[in-house]
C-alpha positions as CSV (number, residue, x, y, z in Angstrom):
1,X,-8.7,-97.0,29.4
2,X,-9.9,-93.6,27.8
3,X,-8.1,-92.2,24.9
4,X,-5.9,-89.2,25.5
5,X,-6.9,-86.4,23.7
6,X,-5.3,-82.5,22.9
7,X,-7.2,-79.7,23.2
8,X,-6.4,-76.1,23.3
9,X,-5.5,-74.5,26.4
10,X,-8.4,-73.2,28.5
11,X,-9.4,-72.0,31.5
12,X,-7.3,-73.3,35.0
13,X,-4.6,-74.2,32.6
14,X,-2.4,-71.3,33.2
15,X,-1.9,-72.1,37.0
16,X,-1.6,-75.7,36.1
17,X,1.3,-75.2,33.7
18,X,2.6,-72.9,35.8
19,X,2.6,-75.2,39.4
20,X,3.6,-78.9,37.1
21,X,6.6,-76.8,35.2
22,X,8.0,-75.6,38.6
23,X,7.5,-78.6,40.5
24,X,8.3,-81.1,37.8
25,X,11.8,-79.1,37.3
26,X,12.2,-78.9,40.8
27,X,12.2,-82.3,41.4
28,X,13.7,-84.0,38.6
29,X,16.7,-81.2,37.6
30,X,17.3,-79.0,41.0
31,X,15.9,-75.9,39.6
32,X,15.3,-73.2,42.1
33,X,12.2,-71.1,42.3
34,X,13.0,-69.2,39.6
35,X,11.8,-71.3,37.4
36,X,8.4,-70.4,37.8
37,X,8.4,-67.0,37.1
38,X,10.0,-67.7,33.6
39,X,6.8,-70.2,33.0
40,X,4.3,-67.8,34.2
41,X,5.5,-64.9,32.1
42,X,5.6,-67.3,29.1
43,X,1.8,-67.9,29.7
44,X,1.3,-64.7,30.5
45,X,2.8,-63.3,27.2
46,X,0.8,-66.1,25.4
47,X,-2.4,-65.1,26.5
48,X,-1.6,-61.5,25.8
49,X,-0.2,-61.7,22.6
50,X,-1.6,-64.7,20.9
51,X,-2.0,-65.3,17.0
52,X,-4.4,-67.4,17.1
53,X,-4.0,-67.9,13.4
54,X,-0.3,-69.1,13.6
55,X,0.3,-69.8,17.4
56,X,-1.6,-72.7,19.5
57,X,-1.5,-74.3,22.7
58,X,-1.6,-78.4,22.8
59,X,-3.0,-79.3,26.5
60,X,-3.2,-83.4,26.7
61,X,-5.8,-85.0,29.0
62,X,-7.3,-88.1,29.7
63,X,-11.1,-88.5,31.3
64,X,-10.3,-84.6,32.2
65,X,-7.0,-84.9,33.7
66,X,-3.9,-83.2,32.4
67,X,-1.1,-84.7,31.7
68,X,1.1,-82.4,29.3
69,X,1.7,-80.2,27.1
70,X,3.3,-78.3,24.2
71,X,3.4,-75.1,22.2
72,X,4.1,-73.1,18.8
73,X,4.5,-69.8,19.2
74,X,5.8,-66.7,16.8
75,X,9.5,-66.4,17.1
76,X,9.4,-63.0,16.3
77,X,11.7,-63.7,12.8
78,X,9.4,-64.3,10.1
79,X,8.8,-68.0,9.1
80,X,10.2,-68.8,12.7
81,X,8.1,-70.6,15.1
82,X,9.1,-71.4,18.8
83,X,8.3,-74.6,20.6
84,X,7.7,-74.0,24.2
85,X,6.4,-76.0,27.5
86,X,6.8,-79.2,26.4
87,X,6.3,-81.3,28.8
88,X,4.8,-85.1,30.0
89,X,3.8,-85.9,33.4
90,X,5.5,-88.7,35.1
91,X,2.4,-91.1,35.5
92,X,2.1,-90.8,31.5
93,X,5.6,-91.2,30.5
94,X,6.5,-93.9,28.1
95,X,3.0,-94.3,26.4
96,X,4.3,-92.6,23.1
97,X,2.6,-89.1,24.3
98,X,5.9,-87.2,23.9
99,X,6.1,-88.0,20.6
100,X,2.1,-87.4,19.9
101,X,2.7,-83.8,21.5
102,X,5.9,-83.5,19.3
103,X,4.4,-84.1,16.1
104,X,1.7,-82.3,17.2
105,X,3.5,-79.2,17.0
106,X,5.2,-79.9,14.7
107,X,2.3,-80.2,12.3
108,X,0.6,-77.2,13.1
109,X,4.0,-75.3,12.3
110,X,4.0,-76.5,8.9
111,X,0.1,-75.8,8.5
112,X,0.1,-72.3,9.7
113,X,3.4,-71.9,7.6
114,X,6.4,-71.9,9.1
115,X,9.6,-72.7,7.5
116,X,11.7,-73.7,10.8
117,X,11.0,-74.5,14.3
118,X,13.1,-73.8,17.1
119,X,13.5,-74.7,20.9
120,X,15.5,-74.0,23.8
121,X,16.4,-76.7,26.3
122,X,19.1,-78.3,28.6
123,X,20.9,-81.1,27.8
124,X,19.6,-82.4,31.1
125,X,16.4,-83.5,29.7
126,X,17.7,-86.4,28.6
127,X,14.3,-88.4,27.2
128,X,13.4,-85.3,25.4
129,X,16.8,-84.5,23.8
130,X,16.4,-87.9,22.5
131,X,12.6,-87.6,21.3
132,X,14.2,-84.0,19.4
133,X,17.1,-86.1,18.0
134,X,15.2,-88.8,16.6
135,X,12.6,-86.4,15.0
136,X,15.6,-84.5,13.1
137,X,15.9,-81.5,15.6
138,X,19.3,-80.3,14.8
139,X,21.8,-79.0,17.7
140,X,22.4,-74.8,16.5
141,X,24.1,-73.9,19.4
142,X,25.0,-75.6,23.1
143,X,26.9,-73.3,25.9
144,X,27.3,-74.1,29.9
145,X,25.5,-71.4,32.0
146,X,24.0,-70.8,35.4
147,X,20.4,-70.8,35.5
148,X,17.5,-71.6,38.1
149,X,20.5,-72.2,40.7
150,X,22.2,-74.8,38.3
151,X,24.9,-74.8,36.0
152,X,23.7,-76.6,33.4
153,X,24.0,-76.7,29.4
154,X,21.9,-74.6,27.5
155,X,20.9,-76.1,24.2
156,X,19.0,-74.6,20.9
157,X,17.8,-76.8,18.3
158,X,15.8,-76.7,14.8
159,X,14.1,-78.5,12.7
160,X,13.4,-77.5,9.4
161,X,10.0,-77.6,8.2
């Protein structure tokens, strides 16, 4: 089997993320359509706006297909980075690539400097929530709300670095 590797993001990747985030979300959690707007104005802010010399996209593939993703990005708060898109496709689910993305990230945050990292989630996404609690992601703040026509719980986490 070829090895899975990460590049940076690149061309078709924007539509990609965009179409897998909504659909994936769709399926699996009931989110409306939304959901992806939200993604697409990420990207779109991301291509904009990028640092590239403390911000980085983390696209994984194998033999040319895609099959996830993750990124740091400025939080705007000095010595703040934001996690953001993380997410596995079914088909490569339990083969440790969550956890390759996560430290991933992770790692880059340190390198370009960062002192914390922080995410938002749902406490929906179960297998992820666990991959965050395991790697020492602490829960800052949790709160019910109504988003992408579900009421759902809105998580933030951090992990020092």
């Amino acid at each position: 089997m070829t090895e899975i590797t990460l590049r940076d993001i690149a061309a078709g990747d924007v539509a990609w993320l965009t179409r897998v985030h909504a659909e994936l979300y769709a399926e699996s959690d009931g989110f409306d359509a939304s959901f992806g707007p939200l993604v697409a104005q990420i990207l779109d802010d991301f291509q904009r706006d990028r640092d590239p010399s403390c911000e980085r996209a983390f696209i994984a593939e194998r033999g040319g297909t895609r099959l996830g993703s993750v990124f740091c990005v400025r939080s705007g708060a000095p010595g703040f980075a934001k996690l953001r898109l993380f997410v596995v496709l079914p088909e490569a689910r339990g083969q440790g690539l969550g956890r390759r993305l996560l430290e991933s990230c992770i790692g880059y945050a340190k390198c370009a400097g960062y002192r914390e990292l922080r995410l938002w989630t749902h406490a929906s996404h179960e297998a992820a929530c666990a991959l965050y609690r395991r790697r020492g992601f602490a829960l800052m703040a949790e709160k019910p709300v109504h988003n992408f026509g579900r009421d759902l719980i809105e998580q933030t986490r951090s992990l020092a670095l």
